[in-house]
VOZA-503168 format. One record per residue: residue in three letters; x, y, z of N, C-alpha, C in turn; residue number from 0. Coordinates in nm, 3 decimals. Layout:
! VOZA-503168
   aa     n.c1     n.c2     n.c3    ca.c1    ca.c2    ca.c3     c.c1     c.c2     c.c3    i
  ALA        X        Y        Z        X        Y        Z        X        Y        Z  NUM
...
END
This chain:
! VOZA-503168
   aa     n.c1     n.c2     n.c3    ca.c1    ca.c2    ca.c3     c.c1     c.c2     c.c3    i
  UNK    5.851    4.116   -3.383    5.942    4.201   -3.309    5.965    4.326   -3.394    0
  UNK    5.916    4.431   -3.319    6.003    4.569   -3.405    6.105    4.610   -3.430    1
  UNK    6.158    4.679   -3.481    6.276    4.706   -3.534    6.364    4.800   -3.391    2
  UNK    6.261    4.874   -3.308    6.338    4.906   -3.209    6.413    4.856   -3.154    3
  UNK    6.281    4.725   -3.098    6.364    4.597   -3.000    6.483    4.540   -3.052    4
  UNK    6.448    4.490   -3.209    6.606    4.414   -3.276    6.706    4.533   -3.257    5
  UNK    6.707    4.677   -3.291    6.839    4.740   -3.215    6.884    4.718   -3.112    6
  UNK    6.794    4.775   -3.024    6.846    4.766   -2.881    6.913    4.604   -2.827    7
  UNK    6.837    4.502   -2.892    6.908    4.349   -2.825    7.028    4.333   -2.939    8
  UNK    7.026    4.414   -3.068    7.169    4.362   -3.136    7.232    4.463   -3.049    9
  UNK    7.243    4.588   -2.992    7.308    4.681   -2.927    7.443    4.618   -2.814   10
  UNK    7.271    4.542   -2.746    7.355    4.477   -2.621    7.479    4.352   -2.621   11
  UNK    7.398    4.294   -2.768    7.438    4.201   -2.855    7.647    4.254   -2.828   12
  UNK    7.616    4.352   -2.903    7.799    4.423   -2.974    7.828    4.454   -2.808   13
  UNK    7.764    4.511   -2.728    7.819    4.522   -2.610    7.878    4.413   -2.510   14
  UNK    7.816    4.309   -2.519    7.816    4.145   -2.503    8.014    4.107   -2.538   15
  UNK    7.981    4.124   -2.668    8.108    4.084   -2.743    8.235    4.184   -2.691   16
  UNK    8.195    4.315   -2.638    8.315    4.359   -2.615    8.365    4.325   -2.464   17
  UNK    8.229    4.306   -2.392    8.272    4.236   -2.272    8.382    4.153   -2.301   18
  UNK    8.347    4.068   -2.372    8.446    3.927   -2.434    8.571    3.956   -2.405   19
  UNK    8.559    4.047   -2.502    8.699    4.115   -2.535    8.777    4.159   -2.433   20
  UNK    8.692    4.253   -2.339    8.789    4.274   -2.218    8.786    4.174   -2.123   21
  UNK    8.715    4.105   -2.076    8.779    3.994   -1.999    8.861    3.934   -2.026   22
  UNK    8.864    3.860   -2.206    9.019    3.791   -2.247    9.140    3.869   -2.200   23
  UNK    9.152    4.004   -2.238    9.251    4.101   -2.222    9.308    4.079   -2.072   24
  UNK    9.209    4.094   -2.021    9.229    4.096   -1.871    9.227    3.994   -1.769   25
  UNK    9.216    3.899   -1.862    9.263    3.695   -1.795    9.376    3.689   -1.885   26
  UNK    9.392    3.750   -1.974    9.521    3.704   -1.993    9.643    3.787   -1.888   27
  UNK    9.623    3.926   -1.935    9.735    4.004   -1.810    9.763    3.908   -1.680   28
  UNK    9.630    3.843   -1.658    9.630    3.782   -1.524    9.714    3.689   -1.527   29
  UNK    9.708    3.621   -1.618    9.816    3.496   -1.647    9.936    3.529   -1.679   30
  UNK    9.985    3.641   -1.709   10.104    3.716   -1.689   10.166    3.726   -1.634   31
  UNK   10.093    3.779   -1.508   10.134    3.796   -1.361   10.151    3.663   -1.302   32
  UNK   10.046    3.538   -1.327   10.094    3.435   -1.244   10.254    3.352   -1.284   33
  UNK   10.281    3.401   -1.386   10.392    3.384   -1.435   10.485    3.361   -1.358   34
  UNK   10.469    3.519   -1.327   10.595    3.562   -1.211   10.565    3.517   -1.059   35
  UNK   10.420    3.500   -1.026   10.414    3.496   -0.924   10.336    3.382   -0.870   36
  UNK   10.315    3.251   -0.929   10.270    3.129   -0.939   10.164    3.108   -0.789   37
  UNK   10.261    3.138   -0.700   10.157    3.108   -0.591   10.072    3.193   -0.531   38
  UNK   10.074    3.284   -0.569    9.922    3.403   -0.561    9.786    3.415   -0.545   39
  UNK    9.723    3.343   -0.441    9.618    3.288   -0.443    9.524    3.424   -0.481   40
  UNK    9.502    3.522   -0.475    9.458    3.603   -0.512    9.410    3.642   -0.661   41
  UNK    9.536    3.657   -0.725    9.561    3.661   -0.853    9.493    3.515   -0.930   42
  UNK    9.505    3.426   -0.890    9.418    3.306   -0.934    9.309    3.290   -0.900   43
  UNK    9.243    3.401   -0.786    9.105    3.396   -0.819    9.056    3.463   -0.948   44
  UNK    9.148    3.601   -0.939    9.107    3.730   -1.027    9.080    3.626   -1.178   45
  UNK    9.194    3.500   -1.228    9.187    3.482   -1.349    9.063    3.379   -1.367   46
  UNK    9.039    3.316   -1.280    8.916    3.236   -1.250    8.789    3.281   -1.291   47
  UNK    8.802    3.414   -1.207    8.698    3.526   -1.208    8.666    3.536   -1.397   48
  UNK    8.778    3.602   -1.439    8.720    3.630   -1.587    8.747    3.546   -1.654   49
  UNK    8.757    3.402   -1.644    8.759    3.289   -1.751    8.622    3.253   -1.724   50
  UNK    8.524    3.299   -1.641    8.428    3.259   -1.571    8.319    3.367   -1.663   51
  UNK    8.388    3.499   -1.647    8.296    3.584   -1.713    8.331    3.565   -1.868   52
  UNK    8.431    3.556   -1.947    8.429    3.503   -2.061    8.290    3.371   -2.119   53
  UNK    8.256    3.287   -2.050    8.168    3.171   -2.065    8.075    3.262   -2.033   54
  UNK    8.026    3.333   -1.949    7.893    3.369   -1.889    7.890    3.485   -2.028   55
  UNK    7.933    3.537   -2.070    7.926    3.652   -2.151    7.894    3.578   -2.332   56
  UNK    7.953    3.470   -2.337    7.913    3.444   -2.446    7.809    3.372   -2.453   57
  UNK    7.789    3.305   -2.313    7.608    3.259   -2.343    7.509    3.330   -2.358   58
  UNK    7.521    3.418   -2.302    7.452    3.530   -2.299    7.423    3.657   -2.435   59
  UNK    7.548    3.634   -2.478    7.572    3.679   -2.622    7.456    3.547   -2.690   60
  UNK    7.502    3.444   -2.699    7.402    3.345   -2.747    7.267    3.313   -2.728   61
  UNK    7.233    3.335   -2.603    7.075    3.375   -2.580    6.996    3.471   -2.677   62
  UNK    7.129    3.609   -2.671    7.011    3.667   -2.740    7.036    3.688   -2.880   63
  UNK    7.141    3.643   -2.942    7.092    3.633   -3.087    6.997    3.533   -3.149   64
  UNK    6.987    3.420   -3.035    6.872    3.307   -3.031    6.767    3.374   -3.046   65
  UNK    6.734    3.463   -2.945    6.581    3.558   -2.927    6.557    3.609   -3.017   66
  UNK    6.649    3.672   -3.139    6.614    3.728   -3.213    6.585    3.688   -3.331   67
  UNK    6.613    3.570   -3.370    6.671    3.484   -3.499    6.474    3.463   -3.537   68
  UNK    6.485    3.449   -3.668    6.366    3.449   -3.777    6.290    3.564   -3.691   69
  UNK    6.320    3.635   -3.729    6.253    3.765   -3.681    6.187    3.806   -3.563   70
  UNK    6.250    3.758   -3.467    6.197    3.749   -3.362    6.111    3.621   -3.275   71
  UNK    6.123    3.538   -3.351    5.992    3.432   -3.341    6.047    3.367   -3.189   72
  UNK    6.203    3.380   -3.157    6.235    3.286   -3.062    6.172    3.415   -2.895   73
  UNK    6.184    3.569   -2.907    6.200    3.637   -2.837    6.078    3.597   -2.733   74
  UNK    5.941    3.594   -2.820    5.816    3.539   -2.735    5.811    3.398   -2.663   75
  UNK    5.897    3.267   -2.704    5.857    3.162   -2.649    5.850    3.172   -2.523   76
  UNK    5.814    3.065   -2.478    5.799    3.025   -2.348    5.953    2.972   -2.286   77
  UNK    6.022    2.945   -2.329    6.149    2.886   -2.335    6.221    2.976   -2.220   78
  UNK    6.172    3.113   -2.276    6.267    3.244   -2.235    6.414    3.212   -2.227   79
  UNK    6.462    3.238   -2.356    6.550    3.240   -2.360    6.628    3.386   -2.358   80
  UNK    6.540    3.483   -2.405    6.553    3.640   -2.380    6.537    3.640   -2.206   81
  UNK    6.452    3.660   -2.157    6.473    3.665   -2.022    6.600    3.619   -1.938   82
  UNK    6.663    3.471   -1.970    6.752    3.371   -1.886    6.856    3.519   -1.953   83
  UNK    6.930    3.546   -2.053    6.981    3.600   -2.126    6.982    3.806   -2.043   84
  UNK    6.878    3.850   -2.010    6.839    3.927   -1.950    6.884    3.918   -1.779   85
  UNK    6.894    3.813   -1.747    6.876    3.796   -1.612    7.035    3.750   -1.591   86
  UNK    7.084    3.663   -1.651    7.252    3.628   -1.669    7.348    3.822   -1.683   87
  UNK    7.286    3.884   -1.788    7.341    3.988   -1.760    7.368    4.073   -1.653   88
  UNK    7.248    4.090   -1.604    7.207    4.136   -1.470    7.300    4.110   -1.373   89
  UNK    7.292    4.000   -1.380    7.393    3.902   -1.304    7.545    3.944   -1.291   90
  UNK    7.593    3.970   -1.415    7.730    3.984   -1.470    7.771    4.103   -1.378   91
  UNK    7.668    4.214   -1.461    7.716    4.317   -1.421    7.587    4.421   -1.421   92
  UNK    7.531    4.477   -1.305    7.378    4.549   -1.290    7.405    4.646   -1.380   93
  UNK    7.499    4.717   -1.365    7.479    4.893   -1.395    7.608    4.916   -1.605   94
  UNK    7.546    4.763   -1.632    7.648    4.777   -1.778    7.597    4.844   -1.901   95
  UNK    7.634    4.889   -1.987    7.546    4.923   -2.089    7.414    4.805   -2.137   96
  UNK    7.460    4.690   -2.163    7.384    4.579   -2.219    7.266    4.570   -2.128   97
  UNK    7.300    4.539   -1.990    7.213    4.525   -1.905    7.106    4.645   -1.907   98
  UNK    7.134    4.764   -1.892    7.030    4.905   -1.946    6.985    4.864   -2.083   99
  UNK    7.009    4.798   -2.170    6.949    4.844   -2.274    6.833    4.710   -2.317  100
  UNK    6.916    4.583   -2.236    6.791    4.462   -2.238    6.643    4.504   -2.118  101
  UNK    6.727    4.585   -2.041    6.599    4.618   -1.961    6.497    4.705   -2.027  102
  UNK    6.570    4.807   -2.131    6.454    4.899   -2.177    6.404    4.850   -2.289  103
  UNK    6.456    4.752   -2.339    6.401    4.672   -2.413    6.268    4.538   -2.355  104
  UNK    6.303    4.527   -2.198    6.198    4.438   -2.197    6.086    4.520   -2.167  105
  UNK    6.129    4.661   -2.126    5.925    4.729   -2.088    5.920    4.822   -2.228  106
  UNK    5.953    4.774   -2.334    5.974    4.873   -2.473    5.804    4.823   -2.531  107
  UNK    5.774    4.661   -2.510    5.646    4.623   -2.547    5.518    4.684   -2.482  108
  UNK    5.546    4.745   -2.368    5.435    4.824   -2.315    5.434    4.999   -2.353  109
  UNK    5.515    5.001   -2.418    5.540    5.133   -2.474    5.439    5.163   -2.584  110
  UNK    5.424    5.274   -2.647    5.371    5.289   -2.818    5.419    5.243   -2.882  111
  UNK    5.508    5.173   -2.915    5.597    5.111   -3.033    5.512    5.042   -3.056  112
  UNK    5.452    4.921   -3.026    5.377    4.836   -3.015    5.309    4.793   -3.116  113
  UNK    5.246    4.775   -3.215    5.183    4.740   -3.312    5.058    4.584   -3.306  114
  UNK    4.997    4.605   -3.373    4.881    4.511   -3.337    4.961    4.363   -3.457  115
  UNK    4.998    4.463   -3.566    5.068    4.353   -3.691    5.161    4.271   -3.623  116
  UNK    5.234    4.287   -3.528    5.361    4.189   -3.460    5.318    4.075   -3.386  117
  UNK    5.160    4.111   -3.331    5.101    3.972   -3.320    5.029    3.907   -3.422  118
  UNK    4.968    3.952   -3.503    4.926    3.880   -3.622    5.045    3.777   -3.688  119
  UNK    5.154    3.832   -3.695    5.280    3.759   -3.772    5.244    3.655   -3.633  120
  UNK    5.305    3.610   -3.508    5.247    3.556   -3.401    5.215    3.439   -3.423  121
  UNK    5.083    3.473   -3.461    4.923    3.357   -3.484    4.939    3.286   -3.575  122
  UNK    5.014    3.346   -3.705    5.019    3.303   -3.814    5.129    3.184   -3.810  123
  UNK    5.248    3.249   -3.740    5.338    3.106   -3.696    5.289    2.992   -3.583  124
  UNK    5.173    3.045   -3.483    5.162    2.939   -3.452    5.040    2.852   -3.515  125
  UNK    4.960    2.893   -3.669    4.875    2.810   -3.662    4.966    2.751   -3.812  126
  UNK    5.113    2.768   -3.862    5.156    2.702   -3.913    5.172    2.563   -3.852  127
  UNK    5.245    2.613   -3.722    5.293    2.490   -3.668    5.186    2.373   -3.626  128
  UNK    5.042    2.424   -3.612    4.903    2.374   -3.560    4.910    2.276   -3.712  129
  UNK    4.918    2.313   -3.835    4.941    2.241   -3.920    5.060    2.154   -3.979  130
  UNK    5.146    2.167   -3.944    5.260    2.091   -3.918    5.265    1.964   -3.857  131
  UNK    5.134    2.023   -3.727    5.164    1.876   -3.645    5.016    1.769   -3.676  132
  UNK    4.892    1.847   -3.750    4.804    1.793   -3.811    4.885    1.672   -3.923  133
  UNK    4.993    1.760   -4.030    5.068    1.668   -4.110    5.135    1.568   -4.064  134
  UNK    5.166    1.561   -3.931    5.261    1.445   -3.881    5.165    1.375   -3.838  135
  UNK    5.057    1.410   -3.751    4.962    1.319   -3.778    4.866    1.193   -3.887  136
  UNK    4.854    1.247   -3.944    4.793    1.189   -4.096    4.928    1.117   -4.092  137
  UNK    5.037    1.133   -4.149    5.120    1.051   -4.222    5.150    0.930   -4.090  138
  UNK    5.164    0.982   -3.946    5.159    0.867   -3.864    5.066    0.768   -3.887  139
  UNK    4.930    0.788   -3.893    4.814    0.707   -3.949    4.827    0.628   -4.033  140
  UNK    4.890    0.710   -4.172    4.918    0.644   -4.288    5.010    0.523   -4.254  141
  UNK    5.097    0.538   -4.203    5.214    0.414   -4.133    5.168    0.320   -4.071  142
  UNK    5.087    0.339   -4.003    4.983    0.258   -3.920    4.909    0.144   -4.019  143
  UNK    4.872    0.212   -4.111    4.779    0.158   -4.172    4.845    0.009   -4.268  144
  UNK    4.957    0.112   -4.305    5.067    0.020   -4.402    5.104   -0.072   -4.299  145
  UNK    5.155   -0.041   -4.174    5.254   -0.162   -4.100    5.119   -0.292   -4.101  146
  UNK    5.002   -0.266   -4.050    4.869   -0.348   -4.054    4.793   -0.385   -4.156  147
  UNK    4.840   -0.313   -4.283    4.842   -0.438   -4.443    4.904   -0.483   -4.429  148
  UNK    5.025   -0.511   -4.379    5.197   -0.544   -4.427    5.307   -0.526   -4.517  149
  UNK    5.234   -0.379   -4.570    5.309   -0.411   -4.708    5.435   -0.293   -4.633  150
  UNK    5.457   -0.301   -4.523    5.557   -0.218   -4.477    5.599   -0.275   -4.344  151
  UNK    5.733   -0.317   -4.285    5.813   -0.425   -4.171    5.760   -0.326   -4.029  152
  UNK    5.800   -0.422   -3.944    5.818   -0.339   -3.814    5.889   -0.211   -3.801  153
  UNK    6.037   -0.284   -3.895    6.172   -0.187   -3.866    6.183   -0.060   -3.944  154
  UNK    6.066   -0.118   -4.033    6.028    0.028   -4.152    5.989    0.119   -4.137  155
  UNK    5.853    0.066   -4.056    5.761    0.157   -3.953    5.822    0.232   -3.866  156
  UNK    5.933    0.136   -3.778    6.008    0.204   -3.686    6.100    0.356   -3.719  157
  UNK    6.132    0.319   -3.826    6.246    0.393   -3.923    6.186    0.540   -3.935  158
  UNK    6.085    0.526   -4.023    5.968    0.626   -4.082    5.899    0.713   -3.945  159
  UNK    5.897    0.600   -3.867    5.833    0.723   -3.741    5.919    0.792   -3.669  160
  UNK    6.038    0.750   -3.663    6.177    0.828   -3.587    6.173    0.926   -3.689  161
  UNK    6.205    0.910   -3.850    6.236    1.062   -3.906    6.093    1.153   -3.908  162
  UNK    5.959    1.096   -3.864    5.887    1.207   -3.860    5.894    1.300   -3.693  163
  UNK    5.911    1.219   -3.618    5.908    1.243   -3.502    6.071    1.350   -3.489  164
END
């Protein structure tokens, strides 16, 4: 991930959080008012409304510092957790700052920014993980092998393959 993109999604990121901020502000006033005016069906939607956008705003806050975390590595999965995160905003509110700036952030990869090195880093994490799961292999084997000398129990075996797994 370039350094553009990590601005622009920490951008939306701080924009995220101030949402926060004004919805609390403004579910609480709400609860102010029901104070005085308890049976207000109106007014108890309004606070509904932003105890509603409070949760939706911090998942969303949470999506995308997810996307961004070890340098980007989460932004590409398949998971899409940037997208769900992208699309929840949207949701919130079309025309918000955050929402403009995850959008120009998602066609920012078809732009020049682009670099050939951001997929190399890429390949390189996924043929770590290609070896990672070669290693869990072998040592599964190895367990195998021990439970069928015996010099290792069922429950041992059992044990040993839950913490590799």
């Amino acid at each position: 991930m370039n350094g553009t993109k990590r601005g622009l999604i920490i951008a939306a990121i701080v924009m995220n959080f101030l949402s926060i901020a004004l919805n609390v502000y403004l579910a609480i006033n709400g609860i102010l008012i029901l104070i005085d005016n308890p049976y207000e069906a109106l007014i108890w939607m309004y606070v509904i409304y932003e105890i509603l956008g409070v949760f939706a705003y911090v998942v969303t806050a949470g999506l995308l510092i997810y996307s961004i975390a070890d340098h980007g590595l989460h932004f590409r999965q398949r998971n899409g957790y940037y997208m769900t995160a992208v699309i929840l905003s949207l949701f919130l509110n079309l025309f918000s700052i955050s929402s403009m700036l995850l959008i120009i952030t998602m066609f920012l990869s078809d732009w020049v920014w682009v670099k050939p090195q951001d997929d190399a880093y890429f390949k390189k994490e996924e043929k770590a993980e290609e070896n990672k799961d070669k290693e869990r292999a072998k040592k599964i084997d190895t367990l195998r092998k021990l439970k069928a000398e015996g010099k290792i129990t069922e429950e041992e075996f059992n044990e040993q393959l839950f913490k590799l797994l």
